[in-house]
C-alpha positions as CSV (number, residue, x, y, z in Angstrom):
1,X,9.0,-23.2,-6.4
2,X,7.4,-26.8,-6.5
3,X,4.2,-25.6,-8.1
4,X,6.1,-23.6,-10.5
5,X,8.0,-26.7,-11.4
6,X,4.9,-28.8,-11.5
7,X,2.9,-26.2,-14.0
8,X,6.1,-26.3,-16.4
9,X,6.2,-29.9,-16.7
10,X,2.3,-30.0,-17.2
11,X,2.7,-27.6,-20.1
12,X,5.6,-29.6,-21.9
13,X,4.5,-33.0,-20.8
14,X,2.2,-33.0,-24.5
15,X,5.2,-32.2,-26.6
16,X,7.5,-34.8,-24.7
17,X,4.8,-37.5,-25.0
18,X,4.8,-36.6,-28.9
19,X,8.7,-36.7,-29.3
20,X,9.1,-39.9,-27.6
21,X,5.9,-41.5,-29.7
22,X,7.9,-39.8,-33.4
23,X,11.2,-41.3,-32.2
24,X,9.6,-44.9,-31.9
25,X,7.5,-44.6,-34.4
26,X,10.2,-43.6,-36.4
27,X,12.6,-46.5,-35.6
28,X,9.8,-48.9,-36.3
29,X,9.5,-47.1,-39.9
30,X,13.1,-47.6,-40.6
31,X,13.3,-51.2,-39.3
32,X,10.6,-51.9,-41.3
33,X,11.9,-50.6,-44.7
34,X,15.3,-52.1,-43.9
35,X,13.7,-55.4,-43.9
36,X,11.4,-54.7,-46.7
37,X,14.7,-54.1,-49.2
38,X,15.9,-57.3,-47.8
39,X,12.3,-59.2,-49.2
40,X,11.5,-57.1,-51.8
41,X,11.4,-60.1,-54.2
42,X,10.7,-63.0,-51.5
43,X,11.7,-66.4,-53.1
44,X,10.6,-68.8,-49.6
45,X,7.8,-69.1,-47.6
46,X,9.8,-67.2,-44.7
47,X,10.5,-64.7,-46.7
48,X,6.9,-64.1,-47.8
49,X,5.7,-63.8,-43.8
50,X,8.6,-61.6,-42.7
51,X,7.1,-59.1,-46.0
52,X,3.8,-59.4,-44.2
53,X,5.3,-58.4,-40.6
54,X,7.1,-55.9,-42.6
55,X,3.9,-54.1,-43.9
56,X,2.4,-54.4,-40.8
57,X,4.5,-52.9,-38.9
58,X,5.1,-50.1,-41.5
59,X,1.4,-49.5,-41.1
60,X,1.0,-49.5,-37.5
61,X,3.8,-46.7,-37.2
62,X,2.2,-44.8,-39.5
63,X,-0.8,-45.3,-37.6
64,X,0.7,-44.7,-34.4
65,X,1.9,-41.2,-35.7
66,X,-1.4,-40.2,-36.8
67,X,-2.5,-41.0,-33.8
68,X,0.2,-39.4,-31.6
69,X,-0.3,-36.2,-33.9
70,X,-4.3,-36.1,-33.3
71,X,-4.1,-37.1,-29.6
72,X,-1.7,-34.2,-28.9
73,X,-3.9,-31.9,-30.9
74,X,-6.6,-32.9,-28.8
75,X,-4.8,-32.2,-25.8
76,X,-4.2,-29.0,-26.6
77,X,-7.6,-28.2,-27.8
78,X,-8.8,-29.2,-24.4
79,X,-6.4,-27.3,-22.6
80,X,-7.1,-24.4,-24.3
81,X,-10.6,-24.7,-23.8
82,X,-10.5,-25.4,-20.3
83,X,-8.1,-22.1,-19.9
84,X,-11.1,-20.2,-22.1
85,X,-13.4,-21.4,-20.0
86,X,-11.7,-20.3,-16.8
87,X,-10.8,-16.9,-18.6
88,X,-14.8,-16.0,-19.0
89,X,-16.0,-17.2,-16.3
90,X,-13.2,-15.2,-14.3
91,X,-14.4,-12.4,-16.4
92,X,-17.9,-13.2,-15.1
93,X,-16.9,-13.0,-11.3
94,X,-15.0,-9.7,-11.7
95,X,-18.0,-8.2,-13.1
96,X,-20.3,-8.9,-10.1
97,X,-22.5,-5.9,-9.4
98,X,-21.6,-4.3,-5.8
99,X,-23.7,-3.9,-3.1
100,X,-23.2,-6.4,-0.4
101,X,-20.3,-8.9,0.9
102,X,-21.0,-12.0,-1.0
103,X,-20.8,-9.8,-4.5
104,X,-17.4,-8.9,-3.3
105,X,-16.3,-12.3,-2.2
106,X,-17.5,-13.1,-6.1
107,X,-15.2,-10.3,-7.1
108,X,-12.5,-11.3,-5.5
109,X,-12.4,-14.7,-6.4
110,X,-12.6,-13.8,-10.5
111,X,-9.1,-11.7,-9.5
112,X,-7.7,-14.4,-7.9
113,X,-8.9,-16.8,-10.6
114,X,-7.2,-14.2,-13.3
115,X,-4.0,-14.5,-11.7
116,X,-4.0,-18.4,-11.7
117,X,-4.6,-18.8,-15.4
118,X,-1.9,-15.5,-16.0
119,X,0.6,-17.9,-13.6
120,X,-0.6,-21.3,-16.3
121,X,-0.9,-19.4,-19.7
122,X,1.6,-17.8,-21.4
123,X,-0.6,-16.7,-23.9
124,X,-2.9,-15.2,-21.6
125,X,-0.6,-13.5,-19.3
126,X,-0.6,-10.3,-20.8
127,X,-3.8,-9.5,-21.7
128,X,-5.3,-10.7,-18.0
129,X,-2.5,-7.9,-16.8
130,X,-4.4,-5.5,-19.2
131,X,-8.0,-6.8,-17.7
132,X,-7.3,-6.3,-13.9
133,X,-5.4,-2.5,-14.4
134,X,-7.9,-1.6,-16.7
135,X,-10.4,-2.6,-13.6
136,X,-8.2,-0.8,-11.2
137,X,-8.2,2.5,-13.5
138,X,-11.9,2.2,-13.7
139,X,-13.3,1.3,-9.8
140,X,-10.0,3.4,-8.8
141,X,-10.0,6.8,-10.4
142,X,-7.9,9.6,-8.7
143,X,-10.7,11.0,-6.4
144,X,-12.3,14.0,-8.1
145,X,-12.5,17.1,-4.9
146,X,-16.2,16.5,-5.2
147,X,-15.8,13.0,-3.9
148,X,-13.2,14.1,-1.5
149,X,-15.2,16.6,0.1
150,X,-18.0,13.9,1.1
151,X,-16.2,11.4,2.8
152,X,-13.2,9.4,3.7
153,X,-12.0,5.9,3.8
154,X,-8.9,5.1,5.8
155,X,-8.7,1.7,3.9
156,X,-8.4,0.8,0.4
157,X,-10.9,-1.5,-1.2
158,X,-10.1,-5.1,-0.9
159,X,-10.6,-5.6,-4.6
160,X,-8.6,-3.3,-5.5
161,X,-5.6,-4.5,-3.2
162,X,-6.2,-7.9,-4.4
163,X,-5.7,-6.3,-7.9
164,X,-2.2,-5.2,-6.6
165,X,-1.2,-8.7,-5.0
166,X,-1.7,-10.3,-8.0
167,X,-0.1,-7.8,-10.3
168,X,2.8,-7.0,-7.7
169,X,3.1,-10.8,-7.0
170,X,3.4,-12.1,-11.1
171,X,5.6,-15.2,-11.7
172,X,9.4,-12.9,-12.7
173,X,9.9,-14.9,-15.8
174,X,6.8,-12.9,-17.0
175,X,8.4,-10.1,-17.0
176,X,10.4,-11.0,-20.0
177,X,7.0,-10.8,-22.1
178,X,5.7,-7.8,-21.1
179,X,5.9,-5.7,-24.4
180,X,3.6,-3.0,-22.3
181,X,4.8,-1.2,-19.1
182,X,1.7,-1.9,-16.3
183,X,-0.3,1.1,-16.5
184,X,-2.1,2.2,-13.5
185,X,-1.9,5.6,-13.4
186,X,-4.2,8.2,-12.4
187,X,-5.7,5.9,-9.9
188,X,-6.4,6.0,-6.3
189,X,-4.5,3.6,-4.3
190,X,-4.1,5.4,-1.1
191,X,-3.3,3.1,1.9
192,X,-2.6,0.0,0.0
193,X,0.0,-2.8,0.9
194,X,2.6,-2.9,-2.0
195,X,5.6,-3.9,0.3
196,X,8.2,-5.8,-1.9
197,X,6.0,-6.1,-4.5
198,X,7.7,-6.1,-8.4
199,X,6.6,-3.0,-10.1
200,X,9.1,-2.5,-12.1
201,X,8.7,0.2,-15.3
202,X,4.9,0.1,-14.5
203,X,2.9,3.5,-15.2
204,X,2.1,5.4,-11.7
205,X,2.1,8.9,-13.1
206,X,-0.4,11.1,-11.0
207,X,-1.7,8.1,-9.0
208,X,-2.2,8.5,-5.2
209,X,-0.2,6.1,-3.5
210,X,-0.6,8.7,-0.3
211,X,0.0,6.3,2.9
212,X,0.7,3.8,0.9
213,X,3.2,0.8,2.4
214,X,6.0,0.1,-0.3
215,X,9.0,-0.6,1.8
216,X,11.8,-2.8,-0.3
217,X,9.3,-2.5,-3.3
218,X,10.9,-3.1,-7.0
219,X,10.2,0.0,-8.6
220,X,13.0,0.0,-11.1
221,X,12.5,2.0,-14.2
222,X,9.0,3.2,-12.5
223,X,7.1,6.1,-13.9
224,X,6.1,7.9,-10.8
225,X,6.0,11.3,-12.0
226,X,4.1,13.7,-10.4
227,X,2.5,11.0,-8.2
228,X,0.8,11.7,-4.7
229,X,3.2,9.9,-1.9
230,X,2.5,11.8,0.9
231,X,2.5,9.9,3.9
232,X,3.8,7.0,1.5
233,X,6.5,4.3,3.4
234,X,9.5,3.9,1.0
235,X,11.8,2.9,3.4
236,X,14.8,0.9,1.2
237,X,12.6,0.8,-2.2
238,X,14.4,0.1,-5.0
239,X,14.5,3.2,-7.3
240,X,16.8,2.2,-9.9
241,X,16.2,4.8,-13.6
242,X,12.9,5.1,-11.7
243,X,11.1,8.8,-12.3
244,X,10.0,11.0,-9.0
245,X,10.4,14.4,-10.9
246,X,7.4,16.6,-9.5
247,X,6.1,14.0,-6.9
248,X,4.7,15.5,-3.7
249,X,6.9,13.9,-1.1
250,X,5.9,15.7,1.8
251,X,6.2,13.1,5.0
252,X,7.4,10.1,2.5
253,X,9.9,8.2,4.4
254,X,12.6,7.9,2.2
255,X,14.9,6.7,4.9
256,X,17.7,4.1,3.4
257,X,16.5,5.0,-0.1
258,X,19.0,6.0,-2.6
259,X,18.2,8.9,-4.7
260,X,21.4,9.4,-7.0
261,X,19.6,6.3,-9.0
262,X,16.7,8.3,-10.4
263,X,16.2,8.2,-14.1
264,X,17.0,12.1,-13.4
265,X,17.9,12.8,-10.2
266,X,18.8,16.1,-11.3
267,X,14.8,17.3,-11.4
268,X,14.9,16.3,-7.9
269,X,14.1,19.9,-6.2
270,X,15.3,21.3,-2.4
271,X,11.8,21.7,-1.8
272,X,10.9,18.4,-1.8
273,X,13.3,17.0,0.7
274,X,12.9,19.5,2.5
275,X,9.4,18.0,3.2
276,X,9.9,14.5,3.1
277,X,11.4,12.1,5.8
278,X,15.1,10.7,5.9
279,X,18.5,10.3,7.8
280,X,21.8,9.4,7.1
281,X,21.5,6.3,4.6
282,X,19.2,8.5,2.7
283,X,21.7,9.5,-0.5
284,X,20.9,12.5,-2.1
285,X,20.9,13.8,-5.5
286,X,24.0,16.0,-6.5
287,X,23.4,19.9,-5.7
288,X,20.8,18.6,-3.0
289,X,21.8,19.5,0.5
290,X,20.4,17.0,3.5
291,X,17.3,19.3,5.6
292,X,18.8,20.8,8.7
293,X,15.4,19.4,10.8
294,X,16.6,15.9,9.6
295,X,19.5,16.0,12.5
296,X,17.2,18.2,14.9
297,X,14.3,16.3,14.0
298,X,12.4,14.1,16.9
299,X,13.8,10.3,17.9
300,X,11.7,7.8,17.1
301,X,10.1,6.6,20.5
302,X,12.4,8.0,22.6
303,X,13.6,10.5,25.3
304,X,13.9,13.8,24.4
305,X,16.9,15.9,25.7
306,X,17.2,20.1,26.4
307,X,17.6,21.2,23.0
308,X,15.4,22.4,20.1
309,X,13.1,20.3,18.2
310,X,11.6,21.1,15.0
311,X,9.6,19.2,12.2
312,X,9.0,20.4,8.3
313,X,6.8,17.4,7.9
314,X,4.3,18.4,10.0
315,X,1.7,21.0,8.6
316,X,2.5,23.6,9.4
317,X,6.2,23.2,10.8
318,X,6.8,24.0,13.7
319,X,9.4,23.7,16.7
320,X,9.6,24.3,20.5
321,X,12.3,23.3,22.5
322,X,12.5,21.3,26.0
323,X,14.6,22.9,28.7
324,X,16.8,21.3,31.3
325,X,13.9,21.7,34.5
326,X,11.7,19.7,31.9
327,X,13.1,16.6,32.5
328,X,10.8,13.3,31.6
329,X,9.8,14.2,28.2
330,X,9.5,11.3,25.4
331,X,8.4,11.6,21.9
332,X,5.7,8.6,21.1
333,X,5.7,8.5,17.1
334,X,2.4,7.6,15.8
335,X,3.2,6.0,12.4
336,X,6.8,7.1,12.4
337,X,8.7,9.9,13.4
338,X,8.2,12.3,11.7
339,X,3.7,12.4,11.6
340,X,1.8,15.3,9.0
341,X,-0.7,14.9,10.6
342,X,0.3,14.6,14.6
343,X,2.7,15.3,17.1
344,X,2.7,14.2,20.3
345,X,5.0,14.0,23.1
346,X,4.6,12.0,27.2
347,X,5.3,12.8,30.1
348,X,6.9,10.0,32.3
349,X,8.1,11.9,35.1
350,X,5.4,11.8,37.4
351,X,3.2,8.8,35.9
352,X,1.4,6.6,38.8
353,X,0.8,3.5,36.0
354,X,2.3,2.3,32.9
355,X,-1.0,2.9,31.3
356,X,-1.2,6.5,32.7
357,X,-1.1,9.0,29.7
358,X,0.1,12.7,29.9
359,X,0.4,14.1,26.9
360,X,0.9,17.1,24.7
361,X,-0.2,16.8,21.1
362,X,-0.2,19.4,18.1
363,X,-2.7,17.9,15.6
364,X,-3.4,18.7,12.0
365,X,-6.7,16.8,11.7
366,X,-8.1,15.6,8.2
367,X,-11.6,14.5,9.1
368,X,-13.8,14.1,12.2
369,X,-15.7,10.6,13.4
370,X,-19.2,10.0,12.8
371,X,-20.7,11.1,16.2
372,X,-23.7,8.4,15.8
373,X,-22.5,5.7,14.1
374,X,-18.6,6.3,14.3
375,X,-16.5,3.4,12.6
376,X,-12.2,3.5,11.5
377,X,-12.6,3.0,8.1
378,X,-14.7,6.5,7.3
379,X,-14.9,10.3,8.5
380,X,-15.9,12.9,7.3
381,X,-14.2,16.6,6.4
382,X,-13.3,18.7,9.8
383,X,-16.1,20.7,9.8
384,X,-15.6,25.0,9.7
385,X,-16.0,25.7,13.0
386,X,-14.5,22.9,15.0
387,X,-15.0,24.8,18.2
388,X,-18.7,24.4,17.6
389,X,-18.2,21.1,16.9
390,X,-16.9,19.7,20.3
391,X,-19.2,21.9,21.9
392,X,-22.0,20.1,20.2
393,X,-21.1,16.7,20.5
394,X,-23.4,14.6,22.6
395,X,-20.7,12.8,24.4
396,X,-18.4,15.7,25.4
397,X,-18.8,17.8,28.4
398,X,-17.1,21.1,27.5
399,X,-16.7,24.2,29.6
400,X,-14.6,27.8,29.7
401,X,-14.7,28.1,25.9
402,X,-12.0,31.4,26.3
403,X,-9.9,32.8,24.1
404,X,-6.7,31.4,24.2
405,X,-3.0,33.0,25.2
406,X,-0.8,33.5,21.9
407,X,1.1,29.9,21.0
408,X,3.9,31.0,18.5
409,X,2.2,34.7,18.3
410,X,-0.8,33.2,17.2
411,X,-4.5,33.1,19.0
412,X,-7.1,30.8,19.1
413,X,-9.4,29.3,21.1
414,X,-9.1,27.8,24.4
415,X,-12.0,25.3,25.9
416,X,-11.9,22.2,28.4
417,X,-13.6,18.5,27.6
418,X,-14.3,15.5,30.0
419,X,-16.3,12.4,28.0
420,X,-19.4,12.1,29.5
421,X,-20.3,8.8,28.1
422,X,-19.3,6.0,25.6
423,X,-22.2,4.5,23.4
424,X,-22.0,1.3,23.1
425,X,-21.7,1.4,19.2
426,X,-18.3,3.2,19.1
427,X,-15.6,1.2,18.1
428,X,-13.4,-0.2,20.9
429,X,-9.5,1.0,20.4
430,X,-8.3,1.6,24.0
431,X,-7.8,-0.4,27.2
432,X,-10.7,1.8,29.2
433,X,-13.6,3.8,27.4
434,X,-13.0,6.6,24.7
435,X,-14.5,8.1,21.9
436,X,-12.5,8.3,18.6
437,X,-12.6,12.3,17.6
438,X,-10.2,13.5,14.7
439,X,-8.4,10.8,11.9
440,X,-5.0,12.4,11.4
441,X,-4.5,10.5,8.3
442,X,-1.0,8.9,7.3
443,X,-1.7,5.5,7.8
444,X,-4.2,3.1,9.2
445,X,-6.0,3.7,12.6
446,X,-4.4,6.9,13.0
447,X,-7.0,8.8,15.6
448,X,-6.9,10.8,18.2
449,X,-9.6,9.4,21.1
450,X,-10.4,10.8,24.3
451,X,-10.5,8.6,27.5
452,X,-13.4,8.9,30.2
453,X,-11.9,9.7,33.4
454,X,-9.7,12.2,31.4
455,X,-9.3,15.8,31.0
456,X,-8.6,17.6,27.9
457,X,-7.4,21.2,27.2
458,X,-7.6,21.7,23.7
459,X,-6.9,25.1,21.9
460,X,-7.8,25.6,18.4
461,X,-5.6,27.8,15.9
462,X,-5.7,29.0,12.8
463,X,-1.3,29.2,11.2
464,X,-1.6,30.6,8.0
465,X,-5.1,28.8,6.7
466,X,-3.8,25.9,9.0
467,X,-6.2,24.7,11.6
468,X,-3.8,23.7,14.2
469,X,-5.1,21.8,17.1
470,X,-3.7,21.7,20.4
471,X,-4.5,19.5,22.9
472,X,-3.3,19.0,26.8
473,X,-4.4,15.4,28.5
474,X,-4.0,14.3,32.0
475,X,-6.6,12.2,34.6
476,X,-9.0,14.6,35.9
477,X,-6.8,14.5,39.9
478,X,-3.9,15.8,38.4
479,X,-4.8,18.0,35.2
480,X,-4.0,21.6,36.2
481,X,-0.5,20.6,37.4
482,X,0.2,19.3,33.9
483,X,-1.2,22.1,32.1
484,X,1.8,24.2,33.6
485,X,4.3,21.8,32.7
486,X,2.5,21.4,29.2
487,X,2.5,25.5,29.2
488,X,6.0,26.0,29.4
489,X,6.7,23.8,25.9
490,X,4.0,25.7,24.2
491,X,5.7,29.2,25.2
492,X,9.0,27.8,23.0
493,X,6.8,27.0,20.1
494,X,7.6,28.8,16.9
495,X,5.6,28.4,13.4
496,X,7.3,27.8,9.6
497,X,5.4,27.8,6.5
């Protein structure tokens, strides 16, 4: 708030300096033809000298408001050209070639350099909004499925999230200027930060906002049709005449959001709640009925009671149930409660440790790790034959490669992995060795790793093109007496769509 002050009284301190010079020079004008009628024909020697002062001072006011007038245009002139020459050589910065970290620091500092003149220059504001979207759309695009099929990146690129702090972060008063609704749609901001950032009417028709974090966002009048927010967090976002008619919603926490705000909450469709995430501060559109698996779905990091679980977010559903001789079995949510891409629940009956881990997990993988140079930030696509996969990879022991029982009436494959080592170059993520596998997706640093010392049964499916995989994990000393406990939750497990 102080700088904000401070930059309003630089901009009007010109035009008060020229009022106050016009006012005095003003009264000196007037003083001086007052007395000039009083000596107009001067008869004394007195009277001749106060004619003198008279003209004098006539002539220095006028001289003093030629002055005033040129100074202030000068002032101006400077100001402009030091806000042109900061415009281009912002301009310069954001067009550094890529490549290497110090061309990105360069990038970064013409955005940032943007968004300081945008905060200083009224006149500028606008069309420095138009620069850094326009840059967005363009280094940004929605991912063509050729580009998707090469690679991932579970992080968004910092110039392009420092595009959205200083768009999402604009002075408010702006707001009243802007003649032309944001417009960055179409582009790829998966995974980006835009928590209670002030969006409001911009353009985000067909972007991918998938994973995105946009809890208590402003997106007020928002054009999100048809936009990719799978995964996205929209916990309390402000929705208000905002447009979600044909967005794919499937795991977007929605909880605490209020829907009967849309622009047309009417196009709103069953199907879409149906996969997305809420409870009971979640208001619905009228004619929209609140997903039975909302009340049976799992507790967020907690126990889990004899009854029947079930999850639409997951992909594919699914739902098994826990019986009362299962006691000690606790749901650990991975980015909330409701994952697409993972569910796992503990064991904590018959732990030795607080860091002892048994669990059961139903994954629906999107990528696999690098196996030689494995880092968070990229995978690649799960490969065709996944069994082959683990079977292959240099770290993994794996052994009785079977086919599996029916889980839910549907076979697989059954096989069992120990690590056998830990390179030195994979990233380090738990408190004892492991090797990051399978990225789940959803949100940052979701990965499933194996620990050394551990055994795995994992049991590969395939639901309805789904691959579904299942995997069992215990220490080595106590993995077989796990398996049956694990066994008699996968017996209860039923498949949706």
């Amino acid at each position: 708030m102080i700088n904000g002050a401070t930059r309003s009284i630089q901009r009007v301190l010109p035009a008060i300096v020229f009022i106050v010079g016009l006012v005095l020079a003003t009264v000196v004008l007037v003083t001086g033809v007052t007395r000039l009628e009083a000596y107009i024909d001067p008869a004394t020697p007195q009277q001749r000298q106060g004619l003198v002062q008279t003209l004098a001072q006539i002539a220095g006011g006028a001289a003093l408001l030629v002055g005033l007038y040129f100074t202030r245009r000068t002032v101006q002139i400077n100001q402009e050209g030091q806000i042109t020459d900061r415009f281009t050589k912002a301009i310069d910065q954001l067009g550094a070639g890529e490549g290497n970290d110090k061309r990105l620091e360069v990038r970064l500092g013409g955005i940032y350099a943007l968004g300081r003149i945008a905060r200083d220059s009224e006149k500028d504001y606008e069309p420095i909004i138009e620069v850094l979207t326009a840059y967005a759309r363009e280094h940004a695009p929605y991912p063509s499925e050729e580009h998707s099929l090469k690679y991932h990146s579970t992080v968004i690129a910092s110039d392009i999230q420092a595009v959205l702090n200083v768009v999402g972060r604009r002075p408010l008063h702006w707001g009243k200027i802007e003649y032309r609704p944001i417009d960055l749609s179409g582009t790829d901001l998966r995974f980006a930060n835009l928590g209670g950032m002030w969006l409001e009417r911009a353009d985000l028709h067909e972007a991918n906002l998938g994973q995105a974090d946009l809890p208590e966002a402003h997106l007020q009048g928002t054009k999100l049709y048809a936009a990719h927010l799978e995964g996205a967090n929209l916990q309390e976002a402000h929705l208000e005449k905002a447009n979600l008619s044909a967005a794919h919603l499937e795991g977007t926490d929605l909880r605490g959001v209020d829907l009967t705000v849309l622009a047309a909450p009417q196009l709103i469709e069953q199907e879409q709640m149906q996969r997305a995430i809420g409870d009971a501060k979640t208001r619905l559109p009228k004619g929209l009925r609140i997903p039975q698996w909302w009340e049976q779905g799992l507790p967020e990091d907690d126990y889990l009671v004899p009854r029947t679980y079930c999850t639409e977010v997951f992909k594919p559903s699914l739902s098994f149930s826990i019986t009362e001789n299962q006691p000690g079995w606790y749901h650990k949510s991975m980015y909330h409660q409701h994952h697409p891409g993972c569910v796992t629940i503990q064991d904590y009956s018959e732990i030795r440790s607080p860091s002892e881990l048994k669990r059961l997990s139903f994954l629906s993988a999107r990528g696999v790790f690098d196996q030689k140079n494995p880092t968070l930030d990229t995978f690649y696509p799960v490969p065709d034959d996944l069994v082959k996969w683990f079977r292959k990879h240099r770290c993994l022991h794996t052994e009785q490669v079977i086919d599996a029982p029916p889980i839910g009436g549907v076979c697989g494959t059954q096989f069992d992995t120990v690590v056998k080592s830990v390179p030195d170059q994979y990233p380090t993520v738990c408190d004892i060795p492991c090797l990051i596998l399978l990225e789940l997706g959803y949100g940052y640093k979701n990965y499933y790793a194996f620990l050394k010392g551990y055994k795995y049964r994992t049991i590969v499916l395939n639901v309805d093109g789904r691959w579904v995989t299942i995997i069992i994990e215990s220490p080595a000393d106590d993995f077989e007496s796990f398996v049956l406990k694990a066994t008699t939750v996968l017996d209860t497990v039923e498949w949706g769509k």
